[in-house]
TORDO-307210 format. One record per residue (C-alpha): residue in one letter; x, y, z. Coordinates in nm, 3 decimals. Each point is the difference from the previous one (the first is absolute). Example, Ala and Ser with C-alpha at 12.3 -4.5 7.8 and 13.67 -1.06 7.14 Angstrom:
2
R resn      px      py      pz
R    A   1.230  -0.450   0.780
R    S   0.137   0.344  -0.066
***
This chain:
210
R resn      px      py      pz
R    X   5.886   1.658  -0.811
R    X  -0.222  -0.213  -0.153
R    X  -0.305   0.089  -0.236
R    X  -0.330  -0.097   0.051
R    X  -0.150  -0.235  -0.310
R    X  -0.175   0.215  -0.218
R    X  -0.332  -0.133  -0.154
R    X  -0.139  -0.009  -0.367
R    X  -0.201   0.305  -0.097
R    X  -0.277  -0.234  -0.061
R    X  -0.035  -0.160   0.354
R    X   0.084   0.324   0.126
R    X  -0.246   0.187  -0.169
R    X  -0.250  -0.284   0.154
R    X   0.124  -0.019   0.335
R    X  -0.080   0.424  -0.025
R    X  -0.316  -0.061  -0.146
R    X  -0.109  -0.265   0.289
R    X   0.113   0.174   0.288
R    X  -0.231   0.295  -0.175
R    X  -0.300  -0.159  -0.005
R    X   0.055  -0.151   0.365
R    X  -0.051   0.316   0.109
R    X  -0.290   0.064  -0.165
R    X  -0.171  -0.282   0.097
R    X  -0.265  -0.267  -0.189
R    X  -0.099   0.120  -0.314
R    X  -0.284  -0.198  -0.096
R    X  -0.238  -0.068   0.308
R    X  -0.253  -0.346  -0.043
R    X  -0.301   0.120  -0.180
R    X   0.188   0.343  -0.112
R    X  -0.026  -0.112  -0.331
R    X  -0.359  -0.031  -0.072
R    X  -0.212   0.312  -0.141
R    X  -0.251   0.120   0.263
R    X  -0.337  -0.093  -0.056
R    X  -0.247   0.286  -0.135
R    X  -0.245  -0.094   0.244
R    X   0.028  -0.116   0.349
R    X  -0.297  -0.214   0.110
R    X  -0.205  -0.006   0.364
R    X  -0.264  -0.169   0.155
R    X  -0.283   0.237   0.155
R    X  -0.337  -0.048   0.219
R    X  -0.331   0.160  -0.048
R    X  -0.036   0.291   0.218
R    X  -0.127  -0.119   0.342
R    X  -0.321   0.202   0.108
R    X   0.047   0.242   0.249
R    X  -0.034  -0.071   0.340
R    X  -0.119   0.298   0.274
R    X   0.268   0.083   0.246
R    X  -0.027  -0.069   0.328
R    X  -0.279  -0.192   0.014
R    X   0.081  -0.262   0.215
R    X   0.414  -0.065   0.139
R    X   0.177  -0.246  -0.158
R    X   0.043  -0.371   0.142
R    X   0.356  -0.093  -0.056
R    X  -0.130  -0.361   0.105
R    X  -0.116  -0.024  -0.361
R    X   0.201   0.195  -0.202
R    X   0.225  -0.151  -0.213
R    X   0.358   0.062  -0.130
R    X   0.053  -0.137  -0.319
R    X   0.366  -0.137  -0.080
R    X   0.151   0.037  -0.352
R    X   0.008  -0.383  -0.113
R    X   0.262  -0.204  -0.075
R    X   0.076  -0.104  -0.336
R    X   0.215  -0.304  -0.177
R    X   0.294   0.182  -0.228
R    X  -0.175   0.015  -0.306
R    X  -0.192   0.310   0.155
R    X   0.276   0.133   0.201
R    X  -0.009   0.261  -0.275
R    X  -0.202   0.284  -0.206
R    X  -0.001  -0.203  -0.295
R    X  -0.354  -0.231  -0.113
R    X   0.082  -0.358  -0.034
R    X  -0.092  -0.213  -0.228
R    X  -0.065  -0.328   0.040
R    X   0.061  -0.193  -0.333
R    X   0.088  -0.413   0.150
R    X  -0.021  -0.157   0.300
R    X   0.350   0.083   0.010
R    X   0.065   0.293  -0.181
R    X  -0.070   0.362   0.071
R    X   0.067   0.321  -0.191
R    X  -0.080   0.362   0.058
R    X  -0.242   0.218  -0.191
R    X   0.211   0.249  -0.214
R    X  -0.026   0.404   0.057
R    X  -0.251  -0.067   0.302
R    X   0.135   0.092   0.362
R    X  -0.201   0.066   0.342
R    X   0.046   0.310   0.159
R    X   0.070  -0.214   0.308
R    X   0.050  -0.382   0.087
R    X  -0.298  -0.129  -0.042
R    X  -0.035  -0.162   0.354
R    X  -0.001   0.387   0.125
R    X  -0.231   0.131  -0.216
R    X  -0.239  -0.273   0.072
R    X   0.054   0.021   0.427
R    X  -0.140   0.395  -0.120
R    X  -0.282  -0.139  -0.197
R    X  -0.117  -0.204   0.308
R    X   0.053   0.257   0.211
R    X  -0.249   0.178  -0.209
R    X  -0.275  -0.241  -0.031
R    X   0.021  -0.109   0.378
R    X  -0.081   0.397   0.037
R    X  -0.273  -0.007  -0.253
R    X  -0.159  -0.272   0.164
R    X   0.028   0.196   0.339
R    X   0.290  -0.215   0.168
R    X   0.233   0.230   0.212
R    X   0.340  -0.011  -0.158
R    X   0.288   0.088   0.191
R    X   0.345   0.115  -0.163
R    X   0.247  -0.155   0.235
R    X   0.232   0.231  -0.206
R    X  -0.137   0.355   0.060
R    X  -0.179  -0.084   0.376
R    X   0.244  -0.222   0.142
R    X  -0.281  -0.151   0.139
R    X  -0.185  -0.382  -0.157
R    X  -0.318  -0.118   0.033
R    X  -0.115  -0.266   0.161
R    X  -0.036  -0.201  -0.278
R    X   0.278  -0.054  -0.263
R    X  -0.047  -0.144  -0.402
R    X   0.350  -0.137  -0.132
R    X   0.006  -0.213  -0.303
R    X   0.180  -0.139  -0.319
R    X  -0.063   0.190  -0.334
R    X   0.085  -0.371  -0.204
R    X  -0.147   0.111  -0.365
R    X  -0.023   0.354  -0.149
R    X   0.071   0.017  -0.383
R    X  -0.091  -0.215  -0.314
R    X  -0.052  -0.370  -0.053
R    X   0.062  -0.043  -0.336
R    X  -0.031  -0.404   0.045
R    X  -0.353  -0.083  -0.103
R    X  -0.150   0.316  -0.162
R    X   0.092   0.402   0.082
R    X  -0.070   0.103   0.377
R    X   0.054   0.181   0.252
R    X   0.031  -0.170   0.332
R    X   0.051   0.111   0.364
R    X   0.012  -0.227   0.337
R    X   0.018   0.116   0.304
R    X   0.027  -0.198   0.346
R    X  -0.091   0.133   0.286
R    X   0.020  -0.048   0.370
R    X  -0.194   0.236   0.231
R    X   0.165  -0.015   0.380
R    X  -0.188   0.170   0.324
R    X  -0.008  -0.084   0.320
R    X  -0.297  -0.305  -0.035
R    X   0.229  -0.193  -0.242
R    X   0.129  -0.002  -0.352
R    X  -0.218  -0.081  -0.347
R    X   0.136  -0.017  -0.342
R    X  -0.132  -0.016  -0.364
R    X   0.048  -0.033  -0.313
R    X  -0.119   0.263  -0.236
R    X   0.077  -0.009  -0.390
R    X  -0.160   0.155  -0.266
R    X   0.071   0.029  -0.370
R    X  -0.115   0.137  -0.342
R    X   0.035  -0.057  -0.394
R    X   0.191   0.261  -0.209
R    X  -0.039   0.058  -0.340
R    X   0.382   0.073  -0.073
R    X   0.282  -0.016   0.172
R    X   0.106   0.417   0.029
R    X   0.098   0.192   0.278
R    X  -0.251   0.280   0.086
R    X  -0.293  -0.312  -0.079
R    X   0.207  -0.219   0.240
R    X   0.043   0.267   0.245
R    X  -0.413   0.126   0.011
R    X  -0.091  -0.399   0.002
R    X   0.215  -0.040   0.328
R    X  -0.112   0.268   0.163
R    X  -0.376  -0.139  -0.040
R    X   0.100  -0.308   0.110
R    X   0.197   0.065   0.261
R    X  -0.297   0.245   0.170
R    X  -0.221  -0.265  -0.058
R    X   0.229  -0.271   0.210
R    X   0.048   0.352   0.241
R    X  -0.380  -0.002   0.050
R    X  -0.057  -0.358   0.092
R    X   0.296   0.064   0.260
R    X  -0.180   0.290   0.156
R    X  -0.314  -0.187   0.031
R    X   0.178  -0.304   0.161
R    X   0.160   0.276   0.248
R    X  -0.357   0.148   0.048
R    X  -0.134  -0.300   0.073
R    X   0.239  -0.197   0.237
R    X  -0.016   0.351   0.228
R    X   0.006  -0.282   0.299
R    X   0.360  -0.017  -0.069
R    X   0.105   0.297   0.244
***
């Protein structure tokens, strides 16, 4: 009877060692490495005013479901970009969205379509849409750092009822005095309600498109 090679202790002790951690799978996960942020940063809408129930039913011809926007990759995640060349960007250290920042601002037009009394419907917990629909590209939300400190956000949009589709461009942006999280964060969410205002009132007034 033969015996079966033995190996080394050292490439035993390894082969032991690897089949170990196989089974406890990955130990470091991408981005498992970082510290959490202190603070997690959101964008948020005035109050709308309140509106009596029941007043009048509501006309799903105009009401509007509002798609969260698509975004290139450099906003495909909860960190604020940084735009520093034409071909370079970086991300802002220690500041994080709560959420994507495409989602967060589908909420905040959501909100300021409400506050400027367009129906909204939330395909999500009605099932139902309206009869018109706002989908769009969130192409800018973070820092240009390229010709001065600001904040920047662009947003096209493209409104689609049953009359035909319209699109715009809306864009809006601001200076910053430094280039620090919670600043960044408070200057983007004034910037982006700003561009989430001039939407509403291009909703508002092409109502024809229903």
């Amino acid at each position: 009877m033969m015996a079966s090679p033995s190996l080394p202790r050292p490439l035993l002790l390894c082969a032991s060692l690897a089949a170990l951690l196989a089974g406890c799978g990955p130990l470091v996960q991408v981005g498992g490495n970082s510290h959490p942020p202190a603070e997690l940063y959101t964008l948020s809408a005035p109050p709308p005013p309140s509106v009596p129930v029941g007043v009048k039913p509501l006309d799903m011809a105009s009401a509007v479901t509002v798609d969260i926007p698509s975004v290139p990759g450099a906003l495909q995640t909860m960190r604020i970009p940084v735009n520093v060349s034409d071909t370079s960007i970086q991300y802002l250290v220690g500041a994080q969205w709560s959420e994507q920042p495409n989602r967060l601002f589908q909420r905040l037009l959501a909100d300021r379509l409400t506050a400027g009394h367009v129906a909204v419907i939330d395909q999500r917990s009605s099932g139902q849409t309206g009869g018109r629909r706002l989908t769009g590209q969130l192409l800018a939300f973070g820092v240009d750092a390229r010709a001065g400190r600001q904040v920047q956000v662009r947003y096209d949009a493209t409104l689609t009822g049953r009359d035909g589709v319209r699109q715009r461009r809306f864009e809006r942006s601001l200076p910053l005095s430094g280039i620090e999280g919670a600043e960044v964060a408070r200057a983007l969410n004034e910037v982006a309600n700003a561009v989430a205002a001039d939407v509403a009132l291009w909703v508002s007034a092409n109502a024809g498109v229903s």
